[in-house]
C-alpha positions in Angstrom: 103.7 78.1 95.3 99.8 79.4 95.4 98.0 79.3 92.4 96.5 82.6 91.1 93.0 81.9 90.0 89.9 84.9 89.5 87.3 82.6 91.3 83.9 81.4 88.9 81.6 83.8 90.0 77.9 83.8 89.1 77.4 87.5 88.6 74.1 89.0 87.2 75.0 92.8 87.5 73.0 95.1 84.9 75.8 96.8 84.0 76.8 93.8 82.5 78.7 91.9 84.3 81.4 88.9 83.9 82.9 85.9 85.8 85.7 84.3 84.7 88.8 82.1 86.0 92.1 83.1 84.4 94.0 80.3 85.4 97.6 80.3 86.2 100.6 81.6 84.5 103.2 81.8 87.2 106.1 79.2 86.5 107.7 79.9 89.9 110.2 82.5 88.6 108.5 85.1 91.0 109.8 82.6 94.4 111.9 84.2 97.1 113.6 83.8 100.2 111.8 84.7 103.2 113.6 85.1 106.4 110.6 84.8 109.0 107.3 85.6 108.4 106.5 89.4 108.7 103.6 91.4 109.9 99.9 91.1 107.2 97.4 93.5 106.2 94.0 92.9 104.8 91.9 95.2 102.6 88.7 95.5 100.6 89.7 97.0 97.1 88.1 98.3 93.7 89.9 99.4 90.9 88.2 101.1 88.3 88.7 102.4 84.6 86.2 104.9 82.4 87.1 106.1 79.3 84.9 108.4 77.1 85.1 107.1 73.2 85.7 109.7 71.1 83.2 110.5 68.7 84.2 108.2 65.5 85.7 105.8 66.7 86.0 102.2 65.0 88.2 100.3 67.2 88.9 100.5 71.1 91.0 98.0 72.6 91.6 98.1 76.5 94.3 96.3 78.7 93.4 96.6 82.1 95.9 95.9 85.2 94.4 93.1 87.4 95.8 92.3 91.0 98.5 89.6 91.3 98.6 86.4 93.9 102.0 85.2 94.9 103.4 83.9 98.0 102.5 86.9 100.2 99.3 87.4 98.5 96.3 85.9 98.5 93.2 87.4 96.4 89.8 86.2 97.3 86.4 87.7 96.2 87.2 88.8 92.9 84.6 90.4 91.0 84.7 92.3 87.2 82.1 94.2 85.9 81.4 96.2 82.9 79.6 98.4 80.1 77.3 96.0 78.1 78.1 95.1 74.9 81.6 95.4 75.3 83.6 92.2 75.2 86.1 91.5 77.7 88.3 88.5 79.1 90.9 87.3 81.0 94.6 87.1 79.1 98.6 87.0 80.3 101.3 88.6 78.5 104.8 87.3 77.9 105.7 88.5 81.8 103.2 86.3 83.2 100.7 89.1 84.1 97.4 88.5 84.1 95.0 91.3 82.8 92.0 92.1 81.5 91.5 93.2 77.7 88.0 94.5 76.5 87.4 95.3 72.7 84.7 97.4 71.1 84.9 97.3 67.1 82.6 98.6 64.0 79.2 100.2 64.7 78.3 100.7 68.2 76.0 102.7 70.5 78.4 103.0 73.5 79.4 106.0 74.8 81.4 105.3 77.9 83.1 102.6 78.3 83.3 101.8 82.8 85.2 98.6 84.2 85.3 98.1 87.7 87.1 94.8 89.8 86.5 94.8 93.2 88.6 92.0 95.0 89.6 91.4 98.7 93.3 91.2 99.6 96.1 89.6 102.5 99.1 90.5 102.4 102.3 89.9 104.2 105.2 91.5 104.6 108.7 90.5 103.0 110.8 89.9 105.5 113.7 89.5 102.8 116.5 87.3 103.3 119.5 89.1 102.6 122.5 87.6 104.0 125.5 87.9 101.8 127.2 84.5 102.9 124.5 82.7 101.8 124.9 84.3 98.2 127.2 83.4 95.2 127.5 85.3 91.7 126.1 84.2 89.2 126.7 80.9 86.9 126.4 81.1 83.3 123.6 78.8 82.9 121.7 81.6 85.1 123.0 84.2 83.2 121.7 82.8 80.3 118.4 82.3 82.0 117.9 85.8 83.0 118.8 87.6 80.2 116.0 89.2 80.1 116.6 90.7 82.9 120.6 91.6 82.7 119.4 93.6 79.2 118.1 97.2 78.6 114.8 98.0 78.2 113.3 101.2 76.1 113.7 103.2 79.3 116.2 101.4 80.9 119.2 101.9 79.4 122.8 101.0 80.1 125.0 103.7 78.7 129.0 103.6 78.6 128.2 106.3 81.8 126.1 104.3 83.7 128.7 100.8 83.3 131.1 103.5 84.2 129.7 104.8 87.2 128.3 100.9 88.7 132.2 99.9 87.9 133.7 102.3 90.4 130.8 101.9 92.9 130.9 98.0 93.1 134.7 97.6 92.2 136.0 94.1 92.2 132.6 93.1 94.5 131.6 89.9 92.9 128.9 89.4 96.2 125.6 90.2 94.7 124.5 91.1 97.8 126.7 93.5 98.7 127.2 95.1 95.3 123.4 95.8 95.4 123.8 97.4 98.4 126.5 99.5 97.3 124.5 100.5 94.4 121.7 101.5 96.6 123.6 103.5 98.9 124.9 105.4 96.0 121.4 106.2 94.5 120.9 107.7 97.8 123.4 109.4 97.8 123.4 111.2 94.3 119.6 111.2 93.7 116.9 112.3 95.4 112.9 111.5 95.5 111.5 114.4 93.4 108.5 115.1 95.9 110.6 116.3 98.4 111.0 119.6 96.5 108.2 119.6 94.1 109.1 123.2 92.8 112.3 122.6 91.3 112.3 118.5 90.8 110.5 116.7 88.2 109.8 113.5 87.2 109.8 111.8 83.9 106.9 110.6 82.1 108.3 107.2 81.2 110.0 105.6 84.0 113.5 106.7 82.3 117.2 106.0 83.7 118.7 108.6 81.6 116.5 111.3 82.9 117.4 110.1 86.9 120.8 110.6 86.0 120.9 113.5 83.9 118.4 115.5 86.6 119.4 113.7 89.7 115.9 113.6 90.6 112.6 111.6 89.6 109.8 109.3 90.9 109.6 105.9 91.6 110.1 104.7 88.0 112.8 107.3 87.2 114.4 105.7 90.7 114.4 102.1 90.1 115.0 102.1 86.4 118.4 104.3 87.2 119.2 101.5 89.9 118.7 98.6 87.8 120.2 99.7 84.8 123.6 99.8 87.5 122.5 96.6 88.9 122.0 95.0 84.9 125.7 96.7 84.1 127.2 95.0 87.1 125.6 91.9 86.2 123.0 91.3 88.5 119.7 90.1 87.4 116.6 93.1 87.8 113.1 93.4 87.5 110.7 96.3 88.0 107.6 95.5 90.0 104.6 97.6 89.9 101.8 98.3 92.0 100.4 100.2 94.9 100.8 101.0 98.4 97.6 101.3 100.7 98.3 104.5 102.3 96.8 104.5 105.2 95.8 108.7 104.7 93.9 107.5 101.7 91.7 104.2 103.4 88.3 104.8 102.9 88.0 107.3 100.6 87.0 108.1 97.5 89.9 109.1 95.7 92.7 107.4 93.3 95.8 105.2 95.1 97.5 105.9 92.0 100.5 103.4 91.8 104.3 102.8 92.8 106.7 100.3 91.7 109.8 98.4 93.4 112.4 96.7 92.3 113.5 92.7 92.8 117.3 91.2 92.4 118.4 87.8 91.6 121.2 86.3 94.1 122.9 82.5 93.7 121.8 81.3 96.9 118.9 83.6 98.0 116.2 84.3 94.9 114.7 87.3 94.1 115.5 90.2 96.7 113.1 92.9 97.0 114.0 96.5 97.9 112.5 99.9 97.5 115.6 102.9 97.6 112.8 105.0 96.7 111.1 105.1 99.7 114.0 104.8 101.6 115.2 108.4 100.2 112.2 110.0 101.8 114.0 109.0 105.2 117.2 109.9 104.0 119.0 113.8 104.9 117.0 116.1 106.7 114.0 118.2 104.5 111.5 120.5 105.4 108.3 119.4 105.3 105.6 122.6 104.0 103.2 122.9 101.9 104.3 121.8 99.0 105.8 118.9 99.5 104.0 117.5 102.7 101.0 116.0 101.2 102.7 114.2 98.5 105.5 112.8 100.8 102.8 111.6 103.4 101.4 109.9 100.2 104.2 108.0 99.2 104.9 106.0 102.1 103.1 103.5 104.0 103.8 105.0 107.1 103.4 108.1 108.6 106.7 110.4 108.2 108.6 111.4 111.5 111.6 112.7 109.7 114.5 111.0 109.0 115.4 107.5 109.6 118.4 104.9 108.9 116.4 102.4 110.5 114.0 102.4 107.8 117.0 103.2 105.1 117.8 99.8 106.0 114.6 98.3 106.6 114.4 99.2 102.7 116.9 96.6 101.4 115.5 93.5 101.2 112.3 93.9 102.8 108.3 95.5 101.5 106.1 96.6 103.6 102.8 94.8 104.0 100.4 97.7 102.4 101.2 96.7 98.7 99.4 95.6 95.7 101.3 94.0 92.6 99.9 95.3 89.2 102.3 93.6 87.2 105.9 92.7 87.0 108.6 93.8 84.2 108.8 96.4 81.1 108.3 96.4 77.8 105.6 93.9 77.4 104.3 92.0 74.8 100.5 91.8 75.7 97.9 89.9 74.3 96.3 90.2 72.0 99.5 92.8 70.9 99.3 96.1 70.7 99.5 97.8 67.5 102.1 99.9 69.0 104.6 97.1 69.5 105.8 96.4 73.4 104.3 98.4 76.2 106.2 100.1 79.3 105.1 98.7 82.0 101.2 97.7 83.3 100.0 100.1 86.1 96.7 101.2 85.1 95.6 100.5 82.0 97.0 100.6 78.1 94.3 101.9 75.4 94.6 102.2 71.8 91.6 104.0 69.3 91.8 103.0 65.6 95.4 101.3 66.0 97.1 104.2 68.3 97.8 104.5 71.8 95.5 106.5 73.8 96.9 107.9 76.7 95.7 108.9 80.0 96.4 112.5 79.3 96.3 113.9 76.2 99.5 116.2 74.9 97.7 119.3 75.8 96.9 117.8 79.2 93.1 116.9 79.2 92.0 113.9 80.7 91.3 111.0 78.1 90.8 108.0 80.7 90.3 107.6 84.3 91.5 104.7 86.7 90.7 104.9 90.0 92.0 102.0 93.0 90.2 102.7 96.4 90.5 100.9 99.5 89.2 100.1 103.0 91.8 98.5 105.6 89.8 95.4 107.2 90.8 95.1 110.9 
């Protein structure tokens, strides 16, 4: 298992910049079975955050996403800059993710608060092993162990519905294998990836289960929290992993990656088990592509869209492509230091409170509180 360390760098920026070496946190539980080795990628990367503070402000407090290593990434280069006289340093939550918090308190002169980590990143593709003869449910001593991740979360609920609907799509399937697949044919089957019809599908604003079901529609968050509140409900172990996907339409310029998450389920036998159903809807059922959904569904994949596809339906369960970043891993987090607000959703971009009270990207009349931007270059 690699050890995730931000390398000492001596940095003399005058933007005022910082070096630092966060150490590791990873205790192994993020291990799973490869198959083969897959196909790697390699890319130069920034990710950026600028928030203006508004005018009266006492106390800002910033957690900022930083890049995770595992065993099919490695991070090298790793450089963090920022606004001067605004502390900042390296902490972990209770998930295990490392991040980057920076503080501003009492009586300042700052205006604008900028930090930028620019990092270079190989990555390989999961070439999942998901053979169900090689998988066994659950014992209880596991059980116990990932509780955590058989609960609910504040979005990801498991309602008498939803333990409804996973019992008459698994039935008496004790195979965690093939009960996840069951459950992910049925999510493509009954939902479907909100960008294909942009006009009349919406996504939530949380990452919610309840709104997936109740609309039949939603992003990637929506998606995956729906599937693994069946998966929890069936008793299979589930985390959300988020992140981003280099797309290759985006490499090179100067514009915002934004983010996209996955999810990962435990099997006896196998480890964690990557998939990503929704990606796989894009290829599922024949769509028109036009113009509104065509940019948006060349920017959620990592490859280019040549209609539809069981091959990479497929493809989908149990193996990631090579073109991803991990942000973080899990929902409702306890950071560190806390947040005044209690646990946080998830750890994408960033999380900001002002005087004690979140701060979001947007405000509730939609203006734009705080920017994060992650660019890329492929390196060939």
């Amino acid at each position: 298992m690699k050890v995730f360390r931000f390398p000492l760098l001596a940095l003399a920026l005058a933007a005022g910049a910082c070096a630092t070496d966060l150490g590791s946190s990873n205790d192994g539980s993020m291990s799973m079975t490869a198959a083969k080795p897959g196909k790697s990628a390699k890319f130069d990367a920034k990710n950026e955050f600028k928030l203006v503070v508004p005018e009266g402000a006492q106390s800002v407090r910033i957690w900022f996403a930083a890049p995770q290593d595992d065993e099919w990434t490695t991070i090298s280069n790793w450089a963090l800059s920022g606004t001067v006289g605004v502390n900042q340093r390296p902490v972990v939550d209770d998930h295990g993710n490392r991040m980057i918090y920076a503080e501003l308190a009492g009586t300042h002169p700052v205006t604008e608060i900028a930090i930028s980590e620019a990092f270079t990143l190989e990555r390989q593709e999961i070439v999942g092993n998901v053979d169900p003869s090689k998988a066994r449910p659950l014992s209880a001593s596991e059980a116990a162990k990932f509780a955590r991740e058989l609960g609910e979360n504040t979005w990801i609920k498991i309602t008498p519905e939803i333990r409804k609907i996973a019992a008459e799509v698994v039935g008496t399937e004790t195979n965690p294998v093939i009960a996840a697949r069951k459950l992910y044919d049925w999510t493509l089957d009954n939902i479907e990836y909100w960008v294909k019809t942009p006009a009349t599908r919406k996504a939530s604003a949380t990452g919610s289960s309840e709104h997936c079901l109740t609309t039949k529609t939603g992003n990637c968050t929506d998606f995956h929290s729906l599937w693994a509140a069946l998966a929890r409900a069936s008793g299979i172990p589930t985390r959300i992993v988020y992140g981003s996907i280099f797309k290759p339409a985006l490499d090179g310029q100067d514009k915002d990656g934004s983010y996209h998450c996955w999810p990962e389920f435990y099997a006896s036998g196998l480890g964690w088990v990557s998939h990503d159903v929704a990606v796989a809807d894009i290829f599922r059922g024949t769509y028109e592509l036009n113009a509104d959904n065509e940019e948006k569904v060349r920017l959620t994949i990592a490859t280019p869209y040549a209609g539809p596809d069981e091959k990479m339906v497929d493809y989908y369960f149990g193996n990631i492509d090579e073109r991803r970043v991990v942000w973080s891993i899990g929902r409702d987090l306890t950071l560190d230091p806390p947040a005044a607000a209690g646990k946080v959703n998830g750890m994408f971009k960033a999380y900001v409170e002002i005087d004690g009270k979140p701060y979001g990207e947007k405000s509730a009349d939609g203006k734009v509180q705080w920017t994060r931007k992650f660019s890329y270059r492929e390196v060939k």
